[in-house]
N, C-alpha and C positions, 0 to 999 in steps of 0.2 A: 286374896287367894293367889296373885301374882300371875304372869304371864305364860301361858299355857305352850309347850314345843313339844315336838315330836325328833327321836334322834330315827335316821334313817342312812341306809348304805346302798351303793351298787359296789360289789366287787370287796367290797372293803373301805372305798371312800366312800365317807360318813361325812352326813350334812346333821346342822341343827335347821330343824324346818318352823315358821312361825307364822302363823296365819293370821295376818295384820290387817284380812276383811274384815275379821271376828274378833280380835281384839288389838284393836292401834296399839301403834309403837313406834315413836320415835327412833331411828336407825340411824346412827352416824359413824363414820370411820372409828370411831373412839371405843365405841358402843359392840360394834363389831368383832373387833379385835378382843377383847377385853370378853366376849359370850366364845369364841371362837377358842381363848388361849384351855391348852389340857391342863395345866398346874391348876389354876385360881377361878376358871370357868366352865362351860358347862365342857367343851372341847369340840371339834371338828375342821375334817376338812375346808368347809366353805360351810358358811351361814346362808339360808336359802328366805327371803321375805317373801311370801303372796300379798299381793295386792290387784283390788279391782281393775282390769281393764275395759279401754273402750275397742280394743281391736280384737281381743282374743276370752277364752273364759278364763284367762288369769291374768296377769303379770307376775314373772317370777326375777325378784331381786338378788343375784349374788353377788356375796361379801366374801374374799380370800380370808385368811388368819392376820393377814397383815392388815386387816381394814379397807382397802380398796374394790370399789366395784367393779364386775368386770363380764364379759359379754354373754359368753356362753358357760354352760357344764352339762355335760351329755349325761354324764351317771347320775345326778338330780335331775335333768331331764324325765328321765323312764322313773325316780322315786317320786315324783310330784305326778306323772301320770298313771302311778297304782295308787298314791293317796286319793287323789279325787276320780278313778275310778267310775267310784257307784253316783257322784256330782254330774256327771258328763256324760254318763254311758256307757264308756268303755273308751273314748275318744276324746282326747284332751287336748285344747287348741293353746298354746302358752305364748305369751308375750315376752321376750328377753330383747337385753339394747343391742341383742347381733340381729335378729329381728322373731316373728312367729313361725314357731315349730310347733310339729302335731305328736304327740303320744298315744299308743294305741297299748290298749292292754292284752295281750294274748295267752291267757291262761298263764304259765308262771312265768311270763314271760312279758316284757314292756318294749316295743318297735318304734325309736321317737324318727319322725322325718328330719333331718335336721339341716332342710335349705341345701343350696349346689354352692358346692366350693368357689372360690375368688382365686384367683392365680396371679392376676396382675401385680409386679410390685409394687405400688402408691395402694392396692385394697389391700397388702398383708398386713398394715405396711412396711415398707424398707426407705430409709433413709434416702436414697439414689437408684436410680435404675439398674436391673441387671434381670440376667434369666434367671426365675425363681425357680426352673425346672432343674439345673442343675447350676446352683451358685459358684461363682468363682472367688470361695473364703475357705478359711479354715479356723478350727482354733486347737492347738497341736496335732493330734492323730484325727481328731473329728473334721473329715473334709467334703466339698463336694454334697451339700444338704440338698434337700426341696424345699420352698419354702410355697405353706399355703393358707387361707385365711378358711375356717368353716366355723363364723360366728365370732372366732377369738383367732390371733395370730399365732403360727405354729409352726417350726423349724422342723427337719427331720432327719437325721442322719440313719443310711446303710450302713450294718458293718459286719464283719463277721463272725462277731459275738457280744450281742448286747451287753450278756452280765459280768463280762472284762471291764467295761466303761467305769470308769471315776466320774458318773455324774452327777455325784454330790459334789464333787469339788468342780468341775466343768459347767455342771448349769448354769449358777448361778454368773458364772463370765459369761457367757454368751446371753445368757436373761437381760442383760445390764449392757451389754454393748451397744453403742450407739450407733449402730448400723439398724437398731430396732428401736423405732424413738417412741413405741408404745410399750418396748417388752417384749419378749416374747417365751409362749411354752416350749419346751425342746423335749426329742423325742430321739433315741438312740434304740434301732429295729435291728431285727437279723429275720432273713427270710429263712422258714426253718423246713417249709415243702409249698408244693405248687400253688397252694393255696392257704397259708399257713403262716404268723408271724410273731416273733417274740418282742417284746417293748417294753422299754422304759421309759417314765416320764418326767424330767422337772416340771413342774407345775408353777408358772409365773407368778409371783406371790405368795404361793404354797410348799415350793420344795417338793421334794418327793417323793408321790403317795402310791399305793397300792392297786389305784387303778384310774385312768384317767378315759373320759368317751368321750372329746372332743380329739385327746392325743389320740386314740385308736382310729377315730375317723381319720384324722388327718394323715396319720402312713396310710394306712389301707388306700386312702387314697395318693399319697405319693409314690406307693409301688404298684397302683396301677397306672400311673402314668409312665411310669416309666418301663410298663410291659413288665415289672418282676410277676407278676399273680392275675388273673380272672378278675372279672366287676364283684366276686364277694367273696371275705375271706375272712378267717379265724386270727383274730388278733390276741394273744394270751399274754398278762399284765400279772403282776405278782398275784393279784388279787383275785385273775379267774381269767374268764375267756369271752369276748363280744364278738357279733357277726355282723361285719360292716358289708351292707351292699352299694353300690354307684349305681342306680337305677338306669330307665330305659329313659326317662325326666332330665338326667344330669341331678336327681337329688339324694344326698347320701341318709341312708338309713340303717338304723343303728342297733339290734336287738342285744338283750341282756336282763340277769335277775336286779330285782331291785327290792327291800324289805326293811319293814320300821321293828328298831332294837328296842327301843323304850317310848313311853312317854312323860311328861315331867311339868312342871313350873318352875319359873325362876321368879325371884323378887324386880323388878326394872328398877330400883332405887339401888341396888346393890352393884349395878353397871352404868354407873352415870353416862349419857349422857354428851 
């Protein structure tokens, strides 16, 4: 009958989600890439695995399209706490390797906690020391970032119009430079009112998608620190709009829709392996 996925989105980044409690699956880089590519497989942003935890009521696995693991994703965050839902309560504790975040279901509406930012350069991390709050680099017109860690590493550039940015051709240098010896997401914002911000996001491993929740966290909160906006603000992504708050905790939370497009099988012999 072949192995059973559900496709699911926030914003428009689309995961394949696979519940590898109820039916094992061997996952490998190979595996990943190959379920994740849109030509010859099933397609998505990031591949999402559940598996049993001993710390939280999941563990959730993400795989980039490139086949690489990698720490967090906010918009499967809030899809993995509407799938299980009615399993939980309504409160979903998740296990990721940035660490456990909580998802709350709020009517059409998903609020995941998603843990307090890391600032220090050696947690984003950066290569050498410097102030992360306002870096002393550039890479041509892109100057002057924040750099902050909430689960995954995250650059962030002000500017004064996001959707001028070449960041397709810009991210991926700066993703690769080794000033970031893990990679990193980039994020090129325009502040558009007091509380209010427009964003785009390379996606480390992914290229760029439609809508990213850890990049929406991560300006929101780089323009709070730096006094541009309030502790919570409307971040708008091609894909739609998130409401990021900095609590009274220091912990960022993260509201948004989240919803399953299809369901499906695949063959596991037909993606070796």
């Amino acid at each position: 009958m072949g192995i059973p996925f559900r496709k699911m989105h926030g914003l428009g980044n689309d995961f394949v989600v696979i519940d590898a409690r109820v039916d094992p699956i061997d996952i490998t880089p190979a595996r990943a890439a190959a379920l994740a590519n849109r030509t010859t497989g099933i397609g998505c942003d990031q591949l999402i695995v559940l598996a049993p935890s001993a710390l939280a009521d999941v563990r959730m696995r993400i795989f980039n399209p490139d086949g690489g693991e990698v720490e967090a994703c906010g918009n499967a965050s809030r899809a993995i706490g509407l799938l299980l839902a009615d399993e939980t309560g309504g409160t979903t504790r998740i296990e990721t390797l940035g660490g456990v975040i909580t998802a709350r279901a709020e009517g059409a509406a998903i609020s995941v906690a998603m843990g307090q930012p890391r600032f220090d350069w050696d947690m984003i991390p950066l290569a050498y020391p410097m102030d992360t709050l306002r870096m002393p680099v550039a890479w041509e017109d892109l100057a002057d970032p924040v750099a902050v860690n909430v689960g995954n590493p995250h650059v962030v550039f002000f500017v004064p119009d996001a959707d001028a940015v070449d960041l397709a051709r810009l991210g991926p240098l700066i993703e690769h430079d080794p000033l970031f010896p893990q990679r990193v997401n980039v994020n090129v914002a325009t502040i558009t009112g007091p509380d209010a911000i427009t964003l785009h996001v390379w996606e480390r491993g992914a290229g760029l998608t439609r809508a990213c929740g850890t990049g929406a966290c991560a300006t929101a909160i780089a323009a709070m620190r730096r006094r541009l906006t309030g502790r919570q603000v409307a971040v708008t992504l091609p894909g739609g709009t998130l409401t990021i708050a900095w609590d009274h905790t220091d912990t960022i939370v993260m509201t948004g829709p989240a919803q399953t497009s299809f369901v499906g099988r695949f063959d596991a012999d037909s993606y070796p392996a």
